[in-house]
Phi, psi and omega in degrees: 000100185253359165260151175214129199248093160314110170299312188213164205281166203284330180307323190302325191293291171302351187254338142335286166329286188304344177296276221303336174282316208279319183218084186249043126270338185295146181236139201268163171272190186288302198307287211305321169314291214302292174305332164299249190356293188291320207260338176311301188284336191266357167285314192267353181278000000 
């Protein structure tokens, strides 16, 4: 699998960041870590 298809947009994206700088006790689900994550690593290549 060499394509990777982003579910949702970079505002979406960034506004992520920002909850998690904002409520950083707040505990993420699995899902939302996983999508976090994932748009994280497709970021860093």
């Amino acid at each position: 699998m060499d394509t990777i298809t982003i579910k949702f947009d970079k505002k979406e994206f960034f506004s992520m960041i920002d909850q998690a700088r904002k409520a950083p006790t707040k505990k993420m689900s699995k899902e939302e870590r996983k999508k976090f994550l994932d748009v994280w690593h497709y970021n860093d290549k």
